[in-house]
C-alpha positions in Angstrom: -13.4 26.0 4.2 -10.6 23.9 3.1 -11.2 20.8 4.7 -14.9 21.0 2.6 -13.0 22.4 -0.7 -10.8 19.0 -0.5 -14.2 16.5 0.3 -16.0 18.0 -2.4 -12.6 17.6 -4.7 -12.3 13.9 -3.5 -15.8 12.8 -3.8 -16.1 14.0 -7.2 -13.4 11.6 -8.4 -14.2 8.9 -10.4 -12.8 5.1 -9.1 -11.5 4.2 -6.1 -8.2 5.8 -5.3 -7.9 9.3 -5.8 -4.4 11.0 -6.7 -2.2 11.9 -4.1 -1.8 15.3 -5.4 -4.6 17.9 -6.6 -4.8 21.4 -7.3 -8.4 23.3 -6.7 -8.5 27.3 -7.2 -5.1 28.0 -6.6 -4.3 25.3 -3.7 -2.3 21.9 -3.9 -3.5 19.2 -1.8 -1.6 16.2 -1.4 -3.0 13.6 1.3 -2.6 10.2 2.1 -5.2 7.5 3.6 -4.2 5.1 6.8 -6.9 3.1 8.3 -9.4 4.7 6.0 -8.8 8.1 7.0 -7.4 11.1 4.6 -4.3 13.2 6.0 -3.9 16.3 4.2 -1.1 19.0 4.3 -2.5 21.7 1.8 0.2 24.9 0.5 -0.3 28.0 -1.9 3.1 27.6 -3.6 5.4 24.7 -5.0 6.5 23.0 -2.2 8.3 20.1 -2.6 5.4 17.3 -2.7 7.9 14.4 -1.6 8.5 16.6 1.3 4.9 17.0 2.1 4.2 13.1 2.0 6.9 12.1 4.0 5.8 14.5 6.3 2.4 13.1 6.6 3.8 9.9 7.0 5.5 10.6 9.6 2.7 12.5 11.4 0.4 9.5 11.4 3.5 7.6 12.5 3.6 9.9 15.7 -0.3 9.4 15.8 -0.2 6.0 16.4 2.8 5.9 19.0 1.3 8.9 20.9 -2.5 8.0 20.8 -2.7 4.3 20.0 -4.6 2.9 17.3 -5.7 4.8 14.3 -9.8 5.4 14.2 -12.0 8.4 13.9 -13.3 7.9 17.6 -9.5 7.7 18.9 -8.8 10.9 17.1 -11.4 12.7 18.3 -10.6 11.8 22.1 -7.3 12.8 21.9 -8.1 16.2 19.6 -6.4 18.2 22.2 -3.2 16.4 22.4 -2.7 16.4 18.5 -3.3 19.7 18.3 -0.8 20.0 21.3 1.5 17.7 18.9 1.1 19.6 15.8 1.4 23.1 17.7 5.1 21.9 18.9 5.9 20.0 15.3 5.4 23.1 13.1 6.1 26.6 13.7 4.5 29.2 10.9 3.8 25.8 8.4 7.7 24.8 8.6 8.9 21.7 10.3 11.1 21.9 13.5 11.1 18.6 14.6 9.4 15.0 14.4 11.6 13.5 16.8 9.0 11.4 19.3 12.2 11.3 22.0 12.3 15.2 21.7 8.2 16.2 21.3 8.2 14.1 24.5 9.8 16.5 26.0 7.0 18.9 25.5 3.5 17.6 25.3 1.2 17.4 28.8 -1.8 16.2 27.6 -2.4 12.6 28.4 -3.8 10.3 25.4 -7.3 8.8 26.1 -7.5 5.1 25.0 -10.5 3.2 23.6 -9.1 -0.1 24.1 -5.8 -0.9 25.2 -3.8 -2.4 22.7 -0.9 -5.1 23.0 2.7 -4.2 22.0 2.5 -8.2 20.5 0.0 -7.4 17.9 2.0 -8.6 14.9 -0.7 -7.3 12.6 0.1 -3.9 13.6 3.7 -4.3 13.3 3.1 -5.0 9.6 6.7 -6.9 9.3 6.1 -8.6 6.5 4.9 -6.2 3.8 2.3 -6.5 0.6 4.0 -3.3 -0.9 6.1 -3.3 -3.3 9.9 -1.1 -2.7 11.9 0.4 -0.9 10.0 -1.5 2.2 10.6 -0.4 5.6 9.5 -3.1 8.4 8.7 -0.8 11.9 9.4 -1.9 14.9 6.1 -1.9 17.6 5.2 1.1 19.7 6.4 0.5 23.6 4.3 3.0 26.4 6.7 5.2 27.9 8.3 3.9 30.8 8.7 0.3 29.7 12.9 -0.8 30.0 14.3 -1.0 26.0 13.9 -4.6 25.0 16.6 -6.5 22.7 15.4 -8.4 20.5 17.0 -10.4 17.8 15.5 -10.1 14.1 16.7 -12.7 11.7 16.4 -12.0 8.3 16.9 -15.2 5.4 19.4 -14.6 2.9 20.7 -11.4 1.4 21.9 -8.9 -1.0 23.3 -9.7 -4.3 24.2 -6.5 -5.6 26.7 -5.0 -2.8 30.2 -7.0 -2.7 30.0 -6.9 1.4 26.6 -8.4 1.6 26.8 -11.3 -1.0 23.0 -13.3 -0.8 22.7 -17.0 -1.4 21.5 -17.9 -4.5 19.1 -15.9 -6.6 16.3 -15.9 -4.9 16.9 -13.0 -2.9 17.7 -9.3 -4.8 18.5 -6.2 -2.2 20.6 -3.9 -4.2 21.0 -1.1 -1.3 20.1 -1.4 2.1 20.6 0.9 4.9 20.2 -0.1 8.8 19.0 2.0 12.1 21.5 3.4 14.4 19.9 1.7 17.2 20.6 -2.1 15.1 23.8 -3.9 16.3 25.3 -6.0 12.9 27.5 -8.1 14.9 25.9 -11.4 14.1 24.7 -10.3 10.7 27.6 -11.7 8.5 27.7 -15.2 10.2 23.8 -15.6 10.9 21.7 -12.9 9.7 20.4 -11.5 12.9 19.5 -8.0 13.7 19.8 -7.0 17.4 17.5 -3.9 17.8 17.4 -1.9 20.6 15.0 1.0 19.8 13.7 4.1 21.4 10.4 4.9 22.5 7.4 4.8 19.9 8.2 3.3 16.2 11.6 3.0 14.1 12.3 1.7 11.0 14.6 -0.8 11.0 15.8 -1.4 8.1 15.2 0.2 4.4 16.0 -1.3 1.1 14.9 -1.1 -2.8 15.6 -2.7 -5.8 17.1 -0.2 -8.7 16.4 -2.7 -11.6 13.9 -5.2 -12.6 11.9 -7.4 -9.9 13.8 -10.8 -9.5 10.5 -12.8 -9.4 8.0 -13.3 -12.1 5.1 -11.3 -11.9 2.3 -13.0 -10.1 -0.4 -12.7 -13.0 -1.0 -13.6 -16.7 -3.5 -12.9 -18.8 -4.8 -14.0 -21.9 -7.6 -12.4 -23.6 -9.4 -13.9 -26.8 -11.5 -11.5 -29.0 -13.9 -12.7 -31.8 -17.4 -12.7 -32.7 -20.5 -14.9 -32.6 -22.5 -15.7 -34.9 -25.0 -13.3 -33.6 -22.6 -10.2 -33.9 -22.0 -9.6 -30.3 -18.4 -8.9 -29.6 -17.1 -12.1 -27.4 -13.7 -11.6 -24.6 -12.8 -14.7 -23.3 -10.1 -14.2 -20.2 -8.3 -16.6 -18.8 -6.2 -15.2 -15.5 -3.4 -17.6 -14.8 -1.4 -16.8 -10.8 1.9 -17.7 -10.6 2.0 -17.7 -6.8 3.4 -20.7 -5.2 0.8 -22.9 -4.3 0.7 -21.9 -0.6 0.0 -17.8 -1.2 -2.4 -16.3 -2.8 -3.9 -12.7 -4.2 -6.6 -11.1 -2.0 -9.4 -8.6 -3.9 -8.2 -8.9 -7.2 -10.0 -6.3 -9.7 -9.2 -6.0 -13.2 -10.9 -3.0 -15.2 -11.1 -3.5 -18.9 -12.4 -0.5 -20.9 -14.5 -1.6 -23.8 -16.3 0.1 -26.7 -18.4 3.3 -26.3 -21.1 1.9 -27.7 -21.9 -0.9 -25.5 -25.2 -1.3 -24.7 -25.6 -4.7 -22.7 -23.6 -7.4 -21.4 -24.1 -11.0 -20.8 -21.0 -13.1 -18.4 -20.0 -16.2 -17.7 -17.2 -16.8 -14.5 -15.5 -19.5 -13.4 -16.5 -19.7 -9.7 -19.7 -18.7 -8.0 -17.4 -16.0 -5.5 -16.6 -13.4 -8.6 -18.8 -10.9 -10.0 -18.4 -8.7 -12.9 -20.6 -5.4 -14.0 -20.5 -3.1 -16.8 -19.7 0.6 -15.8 -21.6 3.2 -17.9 -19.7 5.7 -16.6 -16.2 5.0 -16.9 -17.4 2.3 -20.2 -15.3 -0.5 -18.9 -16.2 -3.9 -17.6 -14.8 -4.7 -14.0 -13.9 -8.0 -12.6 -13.9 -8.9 -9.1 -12.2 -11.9 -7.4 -12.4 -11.8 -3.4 -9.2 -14.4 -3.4 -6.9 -16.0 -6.0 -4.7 -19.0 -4.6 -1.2 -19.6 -6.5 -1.3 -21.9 -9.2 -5.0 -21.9 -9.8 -6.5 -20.5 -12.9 -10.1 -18.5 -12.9 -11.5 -17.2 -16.4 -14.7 -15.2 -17.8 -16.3 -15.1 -20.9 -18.2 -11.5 -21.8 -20.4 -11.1 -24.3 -21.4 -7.5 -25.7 -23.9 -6.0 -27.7 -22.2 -3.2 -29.6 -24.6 -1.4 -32.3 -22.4 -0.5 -35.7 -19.6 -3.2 -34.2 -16.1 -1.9 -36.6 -12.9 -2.5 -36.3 -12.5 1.1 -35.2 -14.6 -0.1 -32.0 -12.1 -2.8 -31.7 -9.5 -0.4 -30.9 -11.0 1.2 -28.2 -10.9 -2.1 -26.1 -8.0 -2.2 -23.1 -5.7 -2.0 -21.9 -6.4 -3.5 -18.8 -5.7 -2.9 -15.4 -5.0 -5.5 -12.7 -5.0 -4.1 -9.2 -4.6 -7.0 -6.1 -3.2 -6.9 -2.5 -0.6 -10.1 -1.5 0.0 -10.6 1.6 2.8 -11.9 3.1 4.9 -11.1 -0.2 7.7 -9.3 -1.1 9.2 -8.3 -4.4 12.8 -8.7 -3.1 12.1 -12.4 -1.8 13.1 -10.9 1.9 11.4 -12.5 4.8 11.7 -11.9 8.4 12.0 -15.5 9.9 11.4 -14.8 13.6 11.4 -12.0 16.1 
């Protein structure tokens, strides 16, 4: 059974996020996770694995604009219409089409709703991205029927990098950007505005990416201390510094530092009641976790661990560390959507 082959491979993973692509006794897997579930295409030979995630991508895309939100009891409902969905997508495991306009066209089955869900929910329109490029803001799903609404999408400054679409200043960095066929650009030289007219069920607007180095600084520092007491224990003094502006801030920021293998206890002190930091036997690294950073503050933690036979061979095994956070409202480029 494949689909208990790839939850005995994912569960046996160490951490958190598992890779996007496995092989298990002669199969590759590649998957991704939306709403906490796992889609997963699965193939006997090399297929392209770009290919493979783009198509799941777009699958959970046509998910959401044909059943609604994304959760286990919403999938189940509709079972019949995404195996309907999938039946017309593929033929023999190779794609014919993805096009909601076209599938239309040829699926019965009606969707069964939990809830119903507005077309205004900016949360699910996810315009404003924590990820880092090429970013791709959608538009909202719109039930079939409803007349094509106009909307203009103004966008703050722009592109420094393509002569035609000079930005203002250096806050900004776009260096290639392409546009939907359904945006008009009329106003876009003299005002920034997007006017979108899009199709049924959800379009990406507009795609860019940066092809050299991020703009902005990066929103952490750190700076570790190492010594020991007087005792012998081995002492890490971390002081995490965010260079947000003073109105964002980092949401569940971990770092993972791995530490000698002969640890055998660990004693902590953290700045703020909220974190919490452990010792993983496992994995012999310490992880520290702090449920929200605001920009411009400063958090630190002092570690102190017993290591038997402490060398400076030990020393070499600590780091390097790993500093994994989510920003919302933040992008790389310094793009913003102003209003919709």
């Amino acid at each position: 059974n494949l689909a208990d082959a790839f939850y005995r491979r994912i569960t046996s993973l160490p951490g958190d996020q598992a890779p996007v692509f496995m092989a298990h006794e002669g199969r590759h897997f590649v998957h991704v996770r939306h709403a906490g579930l796992y889609f997963v295409a699965t193939t006997t030979p090399d297929a392209s694995p770009f290919t493979l995630v783009e198509f799941l991508n777009r699958l959970v895309t046509l998910l959401r604009d044909f059943c609604g939100p994304l959760s286990e009891k919403n999938i189940s409902l509709n079972f019949a219409l995404i195996y309907e969905l999938l039946d017309e997508m593929l033929d023999y495991g190779y794609v014919q089409t993805m096009a909601p306009e076209v599938l239309r066209n040829f699926i019965h089955t009606e969707p069964v709703a939990t809830k119903p869900f507005s077309l205004l929910d900016l949360g699910s329109i996810g315009l404003v991205r924590t990820q880092g490029h090429p970013n791709a803001p959608p538009s909202p799903p719109r039930p079939a029927g409803m007349p094509k609404p106009c909307a203009p999408l103004h966008v703050v400054a722009f592109c420094v990098g393509k002569s035609e679409l000079r930005g203002y200043g250096t806050a900004v960095r776009v260096d290639e950007c392409a546009f939907h066929s359904s945006v008009k650009l009329d106003e876009f030289e003299s005002g920034r505005v997007l006017k979108v007219t899009p199709s049924q069920g959800e379009l990406t607007v507009m795609q860019y990416q940066l092809v050299d180095d991020i703009p902005s600084p990066l929103p952490f520092r750190l700076f570790p201390t190492v010594d020991q007491d007087p005792t012998g224990r081995l002492r890490l003094y971390l002081k995490l510094r965010c260079d947000l502006p003073p109105k964002s801030q980092a949401l569940n920021v971990r770092l993972q530092l791995p530490v000698p293998k002969g640890v055998s206890s660990l004693a902590q002190e953290l700045s703020s009641p909220e974190q919490t930091a452990e010792l993983q036997p496992g994995t012999k690294s310490i992880h520290w976790n702090i449920p929200r950073c605001q920009g411009g503050s400063q958090l630190s933690a002092l570690f102190k661990l017993e290591v038997p036979g402490l060398s400076r061979a030990s020393l070499l095994e600590l780091g390097p560390a790993n500093l994994a956070f989510e920003l919302p409202a933040h992008t790389c480029s310094g793009l913003h959507v102003r209003f919709v």
